[in-house]
Structure formats: structure tokens, C-alpha cells
C-alpha positions in Angstrom: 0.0 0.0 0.0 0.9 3.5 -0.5 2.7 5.6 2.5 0.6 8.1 4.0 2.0 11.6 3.2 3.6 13.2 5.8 3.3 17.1 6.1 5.7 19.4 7.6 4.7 21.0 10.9 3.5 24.4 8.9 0.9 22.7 7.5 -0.7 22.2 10.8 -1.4 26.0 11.2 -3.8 27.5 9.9 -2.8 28.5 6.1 -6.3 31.2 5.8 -4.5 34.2 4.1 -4.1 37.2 6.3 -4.8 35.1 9.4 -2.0 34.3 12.1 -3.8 32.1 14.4 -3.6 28.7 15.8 -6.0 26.0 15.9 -7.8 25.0 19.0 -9.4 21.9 19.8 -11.6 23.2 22.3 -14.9 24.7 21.6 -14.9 28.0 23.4 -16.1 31.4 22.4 -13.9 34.8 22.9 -15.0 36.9 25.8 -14.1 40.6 25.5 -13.4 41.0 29.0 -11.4 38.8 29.6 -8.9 39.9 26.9 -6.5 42.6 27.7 -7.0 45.8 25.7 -4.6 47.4 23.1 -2.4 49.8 25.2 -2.7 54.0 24.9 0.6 55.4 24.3 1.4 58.3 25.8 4.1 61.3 26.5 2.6 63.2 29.2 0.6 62.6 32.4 -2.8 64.4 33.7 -0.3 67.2 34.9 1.5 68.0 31.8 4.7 66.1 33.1 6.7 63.8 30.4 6.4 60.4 31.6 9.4 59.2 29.4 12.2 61.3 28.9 12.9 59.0 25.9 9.7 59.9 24.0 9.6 63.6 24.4 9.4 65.5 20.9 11.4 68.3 22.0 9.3 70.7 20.2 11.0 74.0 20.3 9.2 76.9 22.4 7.6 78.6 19.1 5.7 75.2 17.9 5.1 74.1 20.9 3.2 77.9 21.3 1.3 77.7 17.9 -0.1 74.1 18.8 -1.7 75.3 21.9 -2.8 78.8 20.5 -4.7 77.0 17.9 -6.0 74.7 20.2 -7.5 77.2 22.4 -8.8 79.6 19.2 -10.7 76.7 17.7 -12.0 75.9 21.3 -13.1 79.7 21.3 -14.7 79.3 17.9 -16.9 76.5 18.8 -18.1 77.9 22.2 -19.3 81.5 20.0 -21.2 78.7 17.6 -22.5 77.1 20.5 -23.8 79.7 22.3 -24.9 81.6 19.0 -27.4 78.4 18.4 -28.8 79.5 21.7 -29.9 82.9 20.4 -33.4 83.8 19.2 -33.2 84.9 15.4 -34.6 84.0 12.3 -31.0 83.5 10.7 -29.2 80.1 11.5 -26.0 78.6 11.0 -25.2 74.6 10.3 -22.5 73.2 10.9 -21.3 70.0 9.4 -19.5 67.9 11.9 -18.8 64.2 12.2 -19.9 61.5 13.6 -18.6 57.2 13.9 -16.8 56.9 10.4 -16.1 53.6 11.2 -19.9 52.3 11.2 -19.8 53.5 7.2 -19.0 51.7 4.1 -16.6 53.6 2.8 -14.5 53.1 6.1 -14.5 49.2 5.3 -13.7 50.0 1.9 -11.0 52.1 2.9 -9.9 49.3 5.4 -10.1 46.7 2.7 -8.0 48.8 0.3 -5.0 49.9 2.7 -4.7 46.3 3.6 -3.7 45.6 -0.6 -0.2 46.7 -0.2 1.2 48.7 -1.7 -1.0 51.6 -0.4 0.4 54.1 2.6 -2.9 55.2 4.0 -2.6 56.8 7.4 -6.4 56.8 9.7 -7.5 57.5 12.8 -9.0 54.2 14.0 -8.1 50.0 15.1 -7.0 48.0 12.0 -5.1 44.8 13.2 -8.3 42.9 12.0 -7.3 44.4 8.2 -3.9 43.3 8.8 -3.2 47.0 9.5 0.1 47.4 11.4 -2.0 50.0 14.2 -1.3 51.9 17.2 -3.5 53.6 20.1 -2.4 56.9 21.2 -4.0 59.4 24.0 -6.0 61.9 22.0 -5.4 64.4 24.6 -2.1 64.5 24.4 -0.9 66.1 21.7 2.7 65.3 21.6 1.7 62.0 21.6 -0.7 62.4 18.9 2.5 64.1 17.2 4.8 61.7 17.6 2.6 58.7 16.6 1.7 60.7 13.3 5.1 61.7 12.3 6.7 57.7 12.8 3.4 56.7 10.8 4.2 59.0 8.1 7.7 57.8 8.1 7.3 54.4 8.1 4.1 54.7 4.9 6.4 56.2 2.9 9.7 54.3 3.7 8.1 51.2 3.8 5.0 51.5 1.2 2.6 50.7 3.8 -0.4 51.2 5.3 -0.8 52.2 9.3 -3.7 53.2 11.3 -3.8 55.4 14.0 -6.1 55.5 16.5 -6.6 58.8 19.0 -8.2 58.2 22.2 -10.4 60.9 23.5 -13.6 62.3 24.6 -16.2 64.5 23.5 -17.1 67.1 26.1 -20.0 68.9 24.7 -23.6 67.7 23.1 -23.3 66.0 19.9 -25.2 68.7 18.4 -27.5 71.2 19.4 -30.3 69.4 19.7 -29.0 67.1 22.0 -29.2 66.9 26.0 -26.4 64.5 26.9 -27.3 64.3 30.5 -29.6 61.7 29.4 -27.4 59.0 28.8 -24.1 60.5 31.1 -23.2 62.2 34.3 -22.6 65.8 34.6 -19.4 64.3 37.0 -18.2 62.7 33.8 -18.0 65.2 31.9 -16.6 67.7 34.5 -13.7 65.1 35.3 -12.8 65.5 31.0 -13.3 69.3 31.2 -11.2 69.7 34.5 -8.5 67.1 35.0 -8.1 65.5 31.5 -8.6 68.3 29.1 -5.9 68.5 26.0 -5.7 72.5 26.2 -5.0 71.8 30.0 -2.5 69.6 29.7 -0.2 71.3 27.4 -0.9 75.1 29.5 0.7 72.5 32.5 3.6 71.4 30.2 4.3 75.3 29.0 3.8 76.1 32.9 6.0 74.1 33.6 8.9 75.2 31.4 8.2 78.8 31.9 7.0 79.6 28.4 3.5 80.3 29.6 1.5 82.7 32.7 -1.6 83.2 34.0 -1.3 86.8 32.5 -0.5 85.6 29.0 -3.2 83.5 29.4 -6.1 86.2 30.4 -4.1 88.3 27.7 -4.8 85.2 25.1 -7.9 83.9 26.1 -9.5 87.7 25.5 -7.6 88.2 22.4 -8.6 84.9 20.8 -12.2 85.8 21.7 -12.0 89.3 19.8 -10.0 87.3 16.7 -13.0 84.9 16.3 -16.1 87.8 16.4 -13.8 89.6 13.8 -13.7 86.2 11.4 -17.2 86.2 11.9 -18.1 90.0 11.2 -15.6 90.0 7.6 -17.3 86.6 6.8 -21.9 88.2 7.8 -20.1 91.0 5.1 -20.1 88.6 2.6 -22.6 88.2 -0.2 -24.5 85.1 -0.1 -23.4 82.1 -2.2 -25.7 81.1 -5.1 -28.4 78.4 -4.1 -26.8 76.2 -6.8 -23.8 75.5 -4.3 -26.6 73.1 -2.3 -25.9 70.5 -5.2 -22.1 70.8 -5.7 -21.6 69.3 -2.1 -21.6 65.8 -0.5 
């Protein structure tokens, strides 16, 4: 009689392409709890302190100034919107804003298509399922956010490869102005994001820190960004009103 074939060790792994896994002989069903959670990379704590020397960016004083000055104008921006919803008129403003990308099919298609090398796509979101090489990174902290971009950026174009980034944070406000979050979370919650773990926070801490920032500058700032926004808006009510065709040429 014919020998049986023998195959080499490989072949008893499973050979599904873009799998590494092994096989199991026991019938048991994951349990997300009980599997420990990709880990948040970080540069700075709570208090704006650098937790590894190793990993700080050294941005110089002038970057590091611009980041948080742009931080805090948009922040001003969207409190004037906010509060400008508020306001009884007959004229309104709408905002287009976002809301989970992931949940959509062009997401997935995306996914799919970064995962055909050779395509460097960079995104904010988990993509080890895709065979994405993929890292987590504290939203709030924006030299973490920095460095996480720059190595992706890097590494896509040195390496013709995709990499997905995913930036941990939370939203403080409503999700739109219609909303009333205190339906579905504490007004604790939110306070702890607003006071202890906000990303404008952190970095005033860091600049504190260093001496490159007061509590004057910041009253001087904080008034000045307020007056730069109503000016935007004044120059922009000054300008004539687009054609109603400009409905269709969007989205």
C-alpha cells in the first residue's frame, strides 16, 4: 500500500491568508473581557509632566506655542457657535461635523484597500483585524498624537505601507445642538474631562512648567482669541450670499 504523506509542521497551522492564528481543539467562544486591551501610548501625564524622557518630541518653544494657540482659538470658535445656536433669530448657521466613520461603508472599503499593499494610507481608527500594522495613542495629548503621526508618516512612505492610528479621546460637549447629553451620562463625567483630562490643559501644564507660559498671557490670550473669532465672523456676515446652486455641488 501507498505511504501516507507526511506534512511538515506548517501545514498544521492555519494557512487562511491574512490570518495568524492557531488552531484550537476546544470549543470556546472569545469573551471581550477577559482579553486585555490594546495599550494608549502616551508622553505626558494628567499634569503636563513627560512620563518618558525618551519619548519627548522636544518641540521648540515657538511650535510648541502655535499648537496650543490654535487649540484654544478653535475651542473659542466653537463655544461663540454654541452659544450663537442659543440665540433667538430668524437667521441660523449649520455646521457640518462628524460623527462614527467607522460604522460606514466607505470606512471598510478604505480598510479593505489599505490592507492591498502597496497603499500608505494613514487613519485614525483599530486596524489589526485588516492586517493594518495599528497603534493607540492618548487623544489628549498632543505630543503623543505628534509623535505617533510623524513615525506613521515615516514608516508609509519608507516602507510603502499602510498604518492606522487610533486617537483616544472624549467629547465634552452635546453631539449637536439638539442634543441633551445628560440623558445618557453624568454631569461628573463630563466635569472630570473638562477639568483634569482636558488636552488645552494639559499642554498650558507642560508650557507652565517650562516657563514659556503665565496666567497673565493666558487672560491676555484667552481675551484676544475671543475678539480674533467675532472679527472672522463680522468679515465673513459681510459677505454676499453664495448662489443656491452651491446646495448641489456638495456631498
Amino acid at each position: 500500500p501507498r505511504a501516507q504523506q507526511e506534512f511538515p509542521s506548517l501545514e498544521e497551522k492555519p494557512q487562511f491568508p491574512g490570518a495568524s492564528a492557531e488552531f484550537a481543539e476546544r470549543l470556546e467562544f472569545i469573551q471581550p473581557n477577559v482579553i486585555s486591551g490594546i495599550p494608549v501610548y502616551r508622553v505626558m501625564d494628567r499634569q503636563g509632566h513627560i512620563v518618558n524622557p525618551g519619548e519627548d518630541p522636544q518641540l521648540p518653544k515657538e511650535l510648541v506655542l502655535k499648537l496650543y494657540k490654535t487649540m484654544t482659538l478653535l475651542n473659542t470658535m466653537d463655544r461663540i457657535l454654541y452659544e450663537s445656536q442659543r440665540q433667538v433669530g430668524d437667521k441660523k448657521g449649520v455646521l457640518g461635523g462628524g460623527d462614527p466613520k467607522t460604522g460606514r461603508g466607505g470606512w471598510v472599503l478604505g480598510c479593505a484597500g489599505a490592507a492591498c499593499p502597496p497603499v500608505p494610507v494613514p487613519a485614525a481608527a483599530r486596524g489589526p483585524g485588516y492586517g493594518l500594522l495599528s497603534i493607540r495613542v492618548d487623544g489628549n495629548d498632543v505630543f503623543a498624537v505628534y509623535n505617533a503621526t510623524k513615525e506613521a508618516r515615516r514608516r508609509a512612505v519608507a516602507e510603502n505601507q499602510p498604518f492606522l492610528i487610533e486617537a483616544m479621546t472624549y467629547r465634552i460637549g452635546h453631539h449637536s445642538t439638539s442634543d441633551d447629553s445628560s440623558a445618557y451620562r453624568s454631569v461628573d463625567e463630563v466635569n472630570y474631562w473638562d477639568k483634569q483630562d482636558h488636552p488645552i490643559s494639559r499642554l498650558r501644564h507642560y508650557m507652565l512648567g517650562r516657563g514659556w507660559w503665565d496666567e497673565e498671557q493666558e487672560k491676555g490670550w484667552r481675551k484676544s482669541s475671543r475678539k480674533k473669532v467675532m472679527e472672522a465672523f463680522e468679515q465673513a456676515e459681510r459677505k454676499p450670499k453664495p448662489s443656491p446652486q452651491h446646495l448641489f455641488s456638495d456631498v
